[in-house]
N, C-alpha and C positions, 0 to 999 in steps of 0.2 A: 693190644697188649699194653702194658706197662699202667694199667688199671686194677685196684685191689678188692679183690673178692670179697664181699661183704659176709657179715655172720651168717649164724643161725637165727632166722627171721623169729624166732620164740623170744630173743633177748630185744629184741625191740619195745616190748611194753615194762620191759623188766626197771625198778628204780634200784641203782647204784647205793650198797652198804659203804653209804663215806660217814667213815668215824671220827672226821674231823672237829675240831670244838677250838672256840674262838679262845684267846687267852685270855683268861678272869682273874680276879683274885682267887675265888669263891667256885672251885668246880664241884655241885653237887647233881652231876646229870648222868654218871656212870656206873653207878653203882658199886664203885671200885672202894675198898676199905681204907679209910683217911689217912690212917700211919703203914709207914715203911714196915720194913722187917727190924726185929728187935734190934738193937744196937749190940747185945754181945752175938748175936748171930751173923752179922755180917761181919764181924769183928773178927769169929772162926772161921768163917768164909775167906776171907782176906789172908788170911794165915795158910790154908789150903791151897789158895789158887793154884801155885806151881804145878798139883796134882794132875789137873786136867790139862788132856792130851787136846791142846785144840786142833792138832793136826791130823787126829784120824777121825772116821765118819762114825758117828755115834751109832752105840746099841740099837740095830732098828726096832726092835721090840721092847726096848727100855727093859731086859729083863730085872736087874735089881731094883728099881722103882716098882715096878707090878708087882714083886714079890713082897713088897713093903707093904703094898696098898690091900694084896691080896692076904697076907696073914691079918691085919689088923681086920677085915670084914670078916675071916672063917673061912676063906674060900682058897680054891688054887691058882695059881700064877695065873693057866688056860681060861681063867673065867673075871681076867681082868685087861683091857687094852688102853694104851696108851692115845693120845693126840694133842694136837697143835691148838689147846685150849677144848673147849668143848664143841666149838662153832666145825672147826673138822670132824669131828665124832659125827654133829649132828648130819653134815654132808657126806660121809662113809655110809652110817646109815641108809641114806636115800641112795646113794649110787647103789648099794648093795637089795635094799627090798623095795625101792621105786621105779621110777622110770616110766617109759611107754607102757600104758596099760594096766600099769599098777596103780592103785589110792589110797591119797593120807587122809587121814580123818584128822579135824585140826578143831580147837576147842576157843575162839576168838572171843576178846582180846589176846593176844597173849607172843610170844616171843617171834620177832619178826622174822626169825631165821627158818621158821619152818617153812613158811609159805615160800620164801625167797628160792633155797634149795630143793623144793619140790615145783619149783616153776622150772631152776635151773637144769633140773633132771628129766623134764618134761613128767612129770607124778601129776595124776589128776589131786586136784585139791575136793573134798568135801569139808564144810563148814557147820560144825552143831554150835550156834553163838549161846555163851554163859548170859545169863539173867540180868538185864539191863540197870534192877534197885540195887543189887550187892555183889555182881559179879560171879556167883556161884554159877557151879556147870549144871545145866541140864540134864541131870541123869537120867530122866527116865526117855530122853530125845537119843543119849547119846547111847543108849541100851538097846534102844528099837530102834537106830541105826545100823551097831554093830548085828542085829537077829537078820538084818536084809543078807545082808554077805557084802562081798567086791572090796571090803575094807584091807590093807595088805600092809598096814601101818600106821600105830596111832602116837600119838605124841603129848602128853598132858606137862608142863613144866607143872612141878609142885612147889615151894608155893609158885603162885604164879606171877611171871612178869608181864606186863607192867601192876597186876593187880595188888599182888603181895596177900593174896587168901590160900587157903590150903584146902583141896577134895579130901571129902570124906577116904579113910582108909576102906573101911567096908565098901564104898563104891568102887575105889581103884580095884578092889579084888573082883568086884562084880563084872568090870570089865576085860581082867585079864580070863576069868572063867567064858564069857559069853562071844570070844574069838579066838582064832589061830593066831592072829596078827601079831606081828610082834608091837609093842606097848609099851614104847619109853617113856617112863616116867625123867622128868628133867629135876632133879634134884640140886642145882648148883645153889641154892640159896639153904640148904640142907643144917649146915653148921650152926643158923639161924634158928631155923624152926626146931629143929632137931624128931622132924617123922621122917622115916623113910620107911622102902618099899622093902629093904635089904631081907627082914626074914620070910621074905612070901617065892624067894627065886628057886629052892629046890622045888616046891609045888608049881611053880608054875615057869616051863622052862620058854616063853614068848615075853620073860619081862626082861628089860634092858633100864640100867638105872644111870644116869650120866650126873657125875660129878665134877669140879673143878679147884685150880686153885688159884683163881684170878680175885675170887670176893674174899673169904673170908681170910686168906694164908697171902695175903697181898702180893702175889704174885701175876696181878694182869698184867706188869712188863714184857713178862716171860711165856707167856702163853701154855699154860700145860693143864689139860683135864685128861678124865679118864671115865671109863664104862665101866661096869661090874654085870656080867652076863654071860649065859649059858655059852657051852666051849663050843659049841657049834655055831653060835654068832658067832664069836669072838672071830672061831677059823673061816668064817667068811667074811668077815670084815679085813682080815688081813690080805683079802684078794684085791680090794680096793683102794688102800688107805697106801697115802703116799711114804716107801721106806724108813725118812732120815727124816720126819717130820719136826720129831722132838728131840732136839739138838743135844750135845752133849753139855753142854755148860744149864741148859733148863735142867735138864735130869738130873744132874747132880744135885744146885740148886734147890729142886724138889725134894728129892731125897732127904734133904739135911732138914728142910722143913718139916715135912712127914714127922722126920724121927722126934725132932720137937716141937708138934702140936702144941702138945700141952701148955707149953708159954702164950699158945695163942688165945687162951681161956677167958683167963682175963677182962684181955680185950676186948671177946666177943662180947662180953658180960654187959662191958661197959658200954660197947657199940647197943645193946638192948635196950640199955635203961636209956640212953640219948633217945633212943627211937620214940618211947613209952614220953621222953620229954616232948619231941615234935609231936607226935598226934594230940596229946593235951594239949600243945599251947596253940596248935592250928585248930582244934574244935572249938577255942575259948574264942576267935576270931567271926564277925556275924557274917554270913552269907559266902562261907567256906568249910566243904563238907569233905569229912576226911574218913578214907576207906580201910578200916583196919589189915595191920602187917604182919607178915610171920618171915618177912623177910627183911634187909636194912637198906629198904628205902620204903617211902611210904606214897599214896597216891590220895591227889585231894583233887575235888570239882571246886572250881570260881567260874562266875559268871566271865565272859571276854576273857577268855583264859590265855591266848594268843598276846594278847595287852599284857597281862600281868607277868606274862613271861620276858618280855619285851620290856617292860618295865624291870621288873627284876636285874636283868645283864645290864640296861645301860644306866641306869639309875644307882644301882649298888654294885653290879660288877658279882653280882651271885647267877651262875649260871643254875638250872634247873633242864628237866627233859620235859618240853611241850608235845604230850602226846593226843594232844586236843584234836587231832583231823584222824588218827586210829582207830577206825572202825569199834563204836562201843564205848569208845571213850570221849566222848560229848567235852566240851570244858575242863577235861582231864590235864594235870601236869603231877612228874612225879618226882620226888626230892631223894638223891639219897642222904643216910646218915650221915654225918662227918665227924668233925671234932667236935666238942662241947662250944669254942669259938665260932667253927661255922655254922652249925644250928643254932646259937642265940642271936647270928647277924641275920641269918636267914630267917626267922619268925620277927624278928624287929622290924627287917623290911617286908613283912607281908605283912604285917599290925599297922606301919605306916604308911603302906600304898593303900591297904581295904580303907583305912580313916580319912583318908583323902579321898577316896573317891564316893563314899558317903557322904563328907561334907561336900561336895561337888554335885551329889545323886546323882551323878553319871559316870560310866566305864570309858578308861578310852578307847578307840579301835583302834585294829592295827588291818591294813591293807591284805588284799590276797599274795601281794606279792610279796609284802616282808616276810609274810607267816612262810609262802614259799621257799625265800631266799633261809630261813632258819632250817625249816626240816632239812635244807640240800649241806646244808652246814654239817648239822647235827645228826643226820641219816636216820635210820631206825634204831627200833629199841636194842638195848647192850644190856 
C-alpha cells in the first residue's frame, strides 16, 4: 500500500498540449489577433462591471449569448452550443461520437487537437494526408474512404491550420452527402476567409460548424467558442460537455463583443492587407517558399527551418511556430499576422538571416535536442 496507481496505459505515448511560449518582444506563433479589444469597449466594460454577479454560477447553457449568436446565423437557440473556447467543443465532440470502437477520419497536416483528443478518447484515428506540393486534400482518397464505411466522424478545419488553404465548397458538400458521420467543418479562422459551411445545415443535418472568438474578436484570454448544429447534436453534446464551462464574466464579455462586431471590421481588413504584405515580402526573399492564406497567419518552407526558427527568437526576439517535424510539413514554419511593426521587424529579420546565410552558402543547424527542447516549449499547433 501507500503506492499510486498509475494511468491509463493509452496516455503513455500521448505528448502533453503545453502552451507555453518563452517571453519575446515579437510574439507571432499563436495566432492570436495583435490588438486588444477597442478602447471604448472596454471602456463600456469598465463602466458595467458592478453588473456581474460574480457570486453566482453562471448560465450553464449561456442562454443569452447562443441566442445572440443564434439570430445572427437564422437559426434557433437549440441549434447553437456554447464552450470553453473551441478546443472543448472539439473534445465534447469526440466524447459524444468517438470513443472505443468508433473512427475519426483526420485530413493531415492540420490542427493537432484532433488527433490529441481522439487518442484521449481512445477513437481509432484514420489518416487521408492532403497533397504534399500545396497542401490541398485529397478528395477523391477521402470519398473512396468515406464509400468504405466504419467512418463515425470527420473533422476538416477550413481554412486550414497550420496550412492556411480552404477545400473546395462543392467537395465539402460531396462529403457531407457520401456519409452518416457527422463532419465538422472547423471554421475558427472563418472571419478571415469569409466561406463557410452555414447555408448547407438544413440539407444536411450531420454538419457541425465550430466557430470561435479567440482570433478574430481577440478574446483568446477568455476562452469562448461555439457550434452551430442540428438540435439533436447540440442535445447530445449537452450530455457530455462540462456545466459551468463558460464562466459568467466570458459570457458577458462575449456578449457585448458579439453585439459589436462591427467595430471589428476594420481591423480585420487591415489584419488582410498585413497578410497580403507578409506573403509578398517573404516570396520576394530567394529560397523561401510561401504557402498561400485564407487565414491570418501565413505558412512558408526554408531550408534548416529548425535554424531559422532558432535564429529568429534568439537573434531578434521574434518568436514564430516551428512546425517543421509535423507530419507534411517538411521545413515548414508559420508566422501569424500582427501589427504593421511586427511584420516589417519580422521579414527584415528573415531578409537578414537568408542574406547571411547565402553569403556564408551555409545553413546553420540546430541539434535534435534544441529542436526538442522548442516543440516541448511551444506544444502543438493553436
Amino acid at each position: 500500500m501507500g503506492r499510486l496507481k498509475g494511468p491509463r496505459p493509452e496516455l503513455a505515448d500521448l505528448t502533453t498540449y503545453d502552451a507555453r511560449e518563452p517571453h519575446v518582444e515579437i510574439n507571432l506563433s499563436a495566432n492570436e489577433n495583435p490588438a486588444n479589444l477597442p478602447h471604448e469597449l472596454v471602456a463600456n466594460m469598465a463602466k458595467r462591471l458592478p453588473e456581474v454577479a460574480f457570486n453566482r454560477y453562471p448560465d450553464p447553457m449561456a442562454t443569452a449569448l447562443r441566442t445572440q449568436i443564434a439570430d445572427a446565423n437564422g437559426l434557433d437557440p437549440g441549434n447553437v452550443i456554447m464552450g470553453n473556447g473551441g478546443d472543448e467543443l472539439i473534445f465534447d465532440l469526440m466524447l459524444a461520437w468517438g470513443g472505443p470502437g468508433r473512427t475519426l477520419l483526420s485530413t493531415p497536416p492540420t490542427f493537432a487537437m484532433y488527433e490529441i483528443d481522439a487518442k484521449l478518447t481512445g477513437t481509432t484515428i484514420v489518416e487521408v494526408p492532403r497533397r504534399s506540393k500545396d497542401f490541398s486534400l485529397d478528395e477523391k482518397a477521402v470519398l473512396a474512404r468515406l464509400a468504405q464505411g466504419g467512418i463515425d466522424i470527420v473533422m476538416i478545419s477550413n481554412p486550414n491550420n497550420p496550412t492556411g488553404n480552404l477545400a473546395p465548397e462543392t467537395f465539402l458538400i460531396d462529403v457531407l452527402k457520401a456519409t452518416d458521420a457527422l463532419v465538422l467543418i472547423d471554421e475558427a479562422y472563418f472571419e478571415f476567409s469569409r466561406h463557410t459551411m452555414r447555408p448547407h445545415m438544413e440539407r444536411h443535418p450531420n454538419l457541425v460548424i465550430l466557430r470561435t472568438f479567440s482570433k478574430a474578436f481577440s478574446l483568446a484570454g477568455l476562452r469562448v467558442g461555439y457550434l452551430l448544429a442540428n438540435e439533436e447534436v447540440v442535445s447530445e453534446l449537452t450530455k457530455v460537455r462540462q456545466p459551468y464551462s463558460v464562466d459568467r464574466f466570458s459570457q458577458w464579455v462575449a456578449g457585448m463583443v458579439f453585439r459589436e462586431r462591427v467595430v471589428f471590421e476594420a481591423q480585420i481588413q487591415e489584419l488582410l492587407r498585413h497578410r497580403d504584405v507578409v506573403e509578398h515580402g517573404l516570396s520576394r526573399i530567394p529560397h523561401v517558399k510561401v504557402f498561400g492564406s485564407e487565414a491570418n497567419f501565413v505558412l512558408f518552407r526554408v531550408e534548416r527551418a529548425a535554424a531559422v526558427w532558432r535564429d529568429l527568437l534568439h537573434s531578434h526576439g521574434i518568436l514564430v511556430r516551428d512546425v517543421s517535424r509535423v507530419p507534411g510539413c517538411d521545413e515548414c514554419l508559420r508566422v501569424t499576422i500582427g501589427s504593421e511593426r511586427e511584420n516589417r521587424a519580422f521579414l527584415t529579420a528573415m531578409e537578414e538571416l537568408m542574406r547571411q546565410r547565402r553569403e556564408s552558402d551555409m545553413f546553420g543547424t540546430t541539434s535534435n535536442d534544441e529542436h526538442d527542447a522548442a516543440t516541448t516549449v511551444l506544444g502543438p499547433l493553436s
